[in-house]
C-alpha positions in Angstrom: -6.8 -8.4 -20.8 -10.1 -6.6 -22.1 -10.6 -5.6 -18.8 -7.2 -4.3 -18.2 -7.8 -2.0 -21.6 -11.0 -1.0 -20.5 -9.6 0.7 -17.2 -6.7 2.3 -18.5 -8.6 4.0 -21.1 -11.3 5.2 -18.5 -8.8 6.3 -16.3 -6.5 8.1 -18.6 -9.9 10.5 -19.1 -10.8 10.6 -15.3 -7.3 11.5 -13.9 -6.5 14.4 -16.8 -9.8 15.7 -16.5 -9.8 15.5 -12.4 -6.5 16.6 -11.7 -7.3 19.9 -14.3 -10.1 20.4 -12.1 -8.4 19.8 -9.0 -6.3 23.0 -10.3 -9.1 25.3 -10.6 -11.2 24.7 -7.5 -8.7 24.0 -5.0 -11.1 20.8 -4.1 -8.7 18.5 -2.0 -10.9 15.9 -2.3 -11.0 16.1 -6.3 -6.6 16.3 -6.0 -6.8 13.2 -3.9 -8.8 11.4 -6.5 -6.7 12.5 -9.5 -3.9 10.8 -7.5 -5.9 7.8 -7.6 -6.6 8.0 -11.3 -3.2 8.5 -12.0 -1.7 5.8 -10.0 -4.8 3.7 -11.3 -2.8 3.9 -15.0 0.3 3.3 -13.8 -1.5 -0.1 -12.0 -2.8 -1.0 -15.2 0.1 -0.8 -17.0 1.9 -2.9 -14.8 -0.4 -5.5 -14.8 -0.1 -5.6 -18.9 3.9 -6.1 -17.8 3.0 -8.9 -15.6 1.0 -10.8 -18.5 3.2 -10.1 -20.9 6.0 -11.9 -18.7 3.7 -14.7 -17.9 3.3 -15.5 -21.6 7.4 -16.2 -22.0 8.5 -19.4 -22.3 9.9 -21.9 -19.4 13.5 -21.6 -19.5 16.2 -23.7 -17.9 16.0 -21.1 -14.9 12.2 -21.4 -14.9 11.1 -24.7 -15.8 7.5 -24.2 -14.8 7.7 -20.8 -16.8 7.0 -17.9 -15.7 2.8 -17.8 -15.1 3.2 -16.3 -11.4 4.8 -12.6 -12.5 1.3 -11.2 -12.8 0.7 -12.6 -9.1 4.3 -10.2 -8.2 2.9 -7.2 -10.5 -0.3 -7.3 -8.6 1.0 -7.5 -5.4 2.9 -4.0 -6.5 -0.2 -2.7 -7.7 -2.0 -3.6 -4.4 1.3 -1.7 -2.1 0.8 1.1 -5.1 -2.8 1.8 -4.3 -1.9 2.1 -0.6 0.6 4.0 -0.4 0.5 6.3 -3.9 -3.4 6.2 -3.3 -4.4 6.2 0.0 -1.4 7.5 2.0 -1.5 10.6 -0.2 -5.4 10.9 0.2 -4.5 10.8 3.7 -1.8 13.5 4.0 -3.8 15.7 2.0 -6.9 15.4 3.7 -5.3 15.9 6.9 -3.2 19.1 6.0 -6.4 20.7 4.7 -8.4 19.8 8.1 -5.8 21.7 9.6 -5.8 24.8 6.8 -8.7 24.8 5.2 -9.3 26.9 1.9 -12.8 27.6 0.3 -13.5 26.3 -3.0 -13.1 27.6 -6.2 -16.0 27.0 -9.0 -17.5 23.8 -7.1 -19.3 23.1 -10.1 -16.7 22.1 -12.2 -15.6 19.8 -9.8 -19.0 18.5 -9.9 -19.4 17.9 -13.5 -15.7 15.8 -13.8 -16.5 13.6 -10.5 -19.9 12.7 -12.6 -18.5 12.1 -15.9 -15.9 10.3 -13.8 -18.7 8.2 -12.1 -20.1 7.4 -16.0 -17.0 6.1 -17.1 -15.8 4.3 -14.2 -19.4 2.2 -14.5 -18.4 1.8 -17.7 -14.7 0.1 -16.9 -16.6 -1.6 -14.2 -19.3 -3.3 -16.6 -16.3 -4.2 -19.2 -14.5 -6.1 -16.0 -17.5 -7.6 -14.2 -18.7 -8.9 -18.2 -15.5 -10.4 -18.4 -15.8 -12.5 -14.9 -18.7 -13.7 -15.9 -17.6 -15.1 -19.2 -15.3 -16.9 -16.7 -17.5 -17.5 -13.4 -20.9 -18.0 -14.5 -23.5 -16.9 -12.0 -20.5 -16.8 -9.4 -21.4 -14.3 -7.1 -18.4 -11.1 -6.8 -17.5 -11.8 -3.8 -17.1 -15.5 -3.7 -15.3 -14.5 -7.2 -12.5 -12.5 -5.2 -12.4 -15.1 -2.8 -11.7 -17.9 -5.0 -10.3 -16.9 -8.4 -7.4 -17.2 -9.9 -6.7 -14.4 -12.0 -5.5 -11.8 -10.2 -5.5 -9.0 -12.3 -9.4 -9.5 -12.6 -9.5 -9.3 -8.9 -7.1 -6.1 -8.8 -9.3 -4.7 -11.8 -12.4 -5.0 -10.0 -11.2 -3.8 -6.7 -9.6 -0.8 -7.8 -12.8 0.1 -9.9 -15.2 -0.7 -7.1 -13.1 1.7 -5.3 -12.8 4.5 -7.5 -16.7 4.2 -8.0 -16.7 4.7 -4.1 -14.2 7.4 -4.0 -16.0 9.4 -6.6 -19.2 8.9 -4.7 -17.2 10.1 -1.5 -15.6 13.0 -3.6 -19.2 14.1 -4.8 -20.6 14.4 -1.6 -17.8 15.8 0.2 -17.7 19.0 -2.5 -21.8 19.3 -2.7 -21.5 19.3 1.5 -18.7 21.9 1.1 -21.0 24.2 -1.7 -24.0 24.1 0.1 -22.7 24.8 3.8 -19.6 27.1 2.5 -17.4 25.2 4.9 -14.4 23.6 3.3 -13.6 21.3 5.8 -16.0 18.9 4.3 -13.8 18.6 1.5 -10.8 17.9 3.1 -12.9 15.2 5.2 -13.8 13.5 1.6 -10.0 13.1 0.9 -9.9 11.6 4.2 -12.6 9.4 3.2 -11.5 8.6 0.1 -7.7 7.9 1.5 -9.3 5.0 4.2 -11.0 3.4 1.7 -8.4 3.1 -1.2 -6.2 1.4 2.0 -8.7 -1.0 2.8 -9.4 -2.0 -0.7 -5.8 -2.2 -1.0 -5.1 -4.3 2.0 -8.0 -6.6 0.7 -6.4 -6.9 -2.8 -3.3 -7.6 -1.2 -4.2 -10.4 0.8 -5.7 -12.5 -1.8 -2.5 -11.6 -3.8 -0.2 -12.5 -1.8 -2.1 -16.2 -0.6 -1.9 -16.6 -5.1 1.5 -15.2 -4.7 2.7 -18.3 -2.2 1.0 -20.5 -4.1 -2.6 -21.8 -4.4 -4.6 -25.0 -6.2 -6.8 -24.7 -9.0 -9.9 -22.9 -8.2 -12.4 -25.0 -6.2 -14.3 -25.8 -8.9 -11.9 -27.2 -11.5 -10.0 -29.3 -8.8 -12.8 -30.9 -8.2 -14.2 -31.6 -12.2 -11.1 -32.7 -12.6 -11.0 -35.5 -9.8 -14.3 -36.7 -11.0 -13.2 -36.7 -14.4 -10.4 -39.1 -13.1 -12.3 -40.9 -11.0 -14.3 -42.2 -14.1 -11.4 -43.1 -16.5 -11.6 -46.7 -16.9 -7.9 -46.7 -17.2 -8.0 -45.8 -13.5 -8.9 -48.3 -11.0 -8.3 -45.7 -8.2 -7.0 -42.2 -7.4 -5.1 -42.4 -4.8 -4.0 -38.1 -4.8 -4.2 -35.1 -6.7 -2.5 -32.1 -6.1 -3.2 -29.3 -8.4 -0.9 -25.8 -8.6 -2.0 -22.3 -10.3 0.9 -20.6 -12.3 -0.8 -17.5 -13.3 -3.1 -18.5 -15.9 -2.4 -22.0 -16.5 -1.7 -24.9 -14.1 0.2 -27.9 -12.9 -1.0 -30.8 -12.3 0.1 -34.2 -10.2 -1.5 -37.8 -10.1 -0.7 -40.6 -8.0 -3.0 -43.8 -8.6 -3.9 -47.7 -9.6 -3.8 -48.3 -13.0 -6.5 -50.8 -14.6 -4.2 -52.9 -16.1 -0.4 -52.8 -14.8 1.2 -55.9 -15.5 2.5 -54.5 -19.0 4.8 -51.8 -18.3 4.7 -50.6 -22.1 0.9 -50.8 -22.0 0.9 -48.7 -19.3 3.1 -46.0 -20.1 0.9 -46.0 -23.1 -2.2 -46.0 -21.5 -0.7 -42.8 -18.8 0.1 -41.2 -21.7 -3.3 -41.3 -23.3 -4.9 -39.8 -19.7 -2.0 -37.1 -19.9 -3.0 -36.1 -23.3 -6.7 -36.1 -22.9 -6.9 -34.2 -19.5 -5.0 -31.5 -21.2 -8.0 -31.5 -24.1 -10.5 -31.6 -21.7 -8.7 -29.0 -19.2 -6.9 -26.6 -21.5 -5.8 -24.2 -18.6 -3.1 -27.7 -17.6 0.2 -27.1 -19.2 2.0 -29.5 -16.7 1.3 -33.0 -15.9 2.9 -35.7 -13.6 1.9 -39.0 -13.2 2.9 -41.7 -10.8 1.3 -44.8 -10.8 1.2 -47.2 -7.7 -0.6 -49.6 -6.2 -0.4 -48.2 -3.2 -1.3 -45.1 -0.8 1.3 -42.9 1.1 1.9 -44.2 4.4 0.0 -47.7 3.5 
């Protein structure tokens, strides 16, 4: 959540500051990104919604409780970047191609894309600190490809983007002061309107697989089938089927147990693996386990 609190407060800043500019240059491509600053808040409130509904309790209606609303609140964020974002960078661009208007006081613009640039770094360092308390050495973009948490990945993205966008913006209105023509400008908010779409459509993506429904992360499916594996209760693992809800997971078991002429013993000795895997694996709220002494289809 840090890094959710880190964002909002850098963009609160950015998108006053830039659209107060935008208002007293004219600079299309500084009004594009205060659009994307202030839809940027809005994001990040919605994604404090979506935790805060993950955290409620399973109810009869929700058994499995309700872990996958932030996948649905950052799926809206992703269709809120495009179209809030981009589509609006787009139109604007476009209709200043077409009527261009000279800048007023470039400068200013300047000076709130670069604060802009120092605080988005800033929100950027906070979000990328906290994937790494969670990924290790993970490179970014296997991170994006492969986590979990998606309003870590819709953090990141939309700050990688907004980095980018500012960059654009920057260069669009120093192009614009130094050759006088303002059609560089407007080709900045065209610049910056392309990429918030494909950072969107990226975001989206990856949402919407977590959204359906995805395993555990790569990593943890596979620690915990070794940590199965070498339970002496269990003679053999037969399947393991693991299931992300947000921030915690369900998990399902079918194998051989050690021992199994004792039925007591054995519900016992299940019971024991239930209760340790959820020590060792904190993230598992939910576990099923069937044992056989058979596999499917043998």
């Amino acid at each position: 959540m840090s890094a959710i609190l880190y964002a909002l407060a850098a963009n609160a800043g950015i998108a006053a500051s830039k659209a107060a500019a935008a208002t007293y240059t004219g600079s299309t491509a500084m009004l594009a990104e205060a659009v994307h600053s202030a839809a940027d808040c809005t994001n990040q409130l919605l994604l404090l919604l979506g935790i805060k509904q993950a955290n409620k309790p399973p109810s009869p209606e929700h058994p499995l409780g309700y872990g996958k609303a932030t996948y649905f609140w950052s799926f809206m964020v992703a269709i809120m970047l495009f179209t809030l974002g981009g589509a609006f960078s787009l139109y604007e661009g476009i209709e200043k191609l077409m009527h261009p208007e000279p800048l007023k006081h470039p400068w200013v613009a300047v000076i709130v894309l670069g604060i802009g640039v120092v605080l988005e770094a800033w929100s950027l360092r906070g979000c990328i600190r906290e994937i790494r308390e969670k990924s290790g050495d993970m490179p970014l973009w296997r991170y994006f490809r492969e986590a979990r948490e998606s309003e870590l990945i819709v953090v990141m993205g939309e700050d990688i983007a907004a980095l980018c966008g500012l960059a654009l913006a920057l260069a669009a209105v120093g192009l614009a002061m130094l050759t006088g023509n303002p059609v560089f400008d407007a080709l900045g908010s065209i610049g910056v309107g392309v990429l918030l779409i494909v950072v969107a459509l990226g975001v989206g993506a990856q949402v919407h697989s977590l959204l359906i429904g995805e395993s555990a992360a790569p990593e943890t499916e596979s620690a915990l089938r070794a940590w199965l594996t070498a339970r002496p209760e269990i003679a053999e693992l037969y399947n393991l089927i693991t299931f992300q809800l947000g921030s915690y997971m369900f998990v399902a078991v079918k194998a051989r147990m050690a021992e199994g002429d004792d039925a007591t013993r054995m519900i016992a000795t299940i019971n024991t693996v239930q209760d340790e895997l959820k020590a060792r694996f904190p993230a598992t709220r939910w576990v099923f386990f069937e044992p056989d002494d058979k596999r499917e289809g043998a």
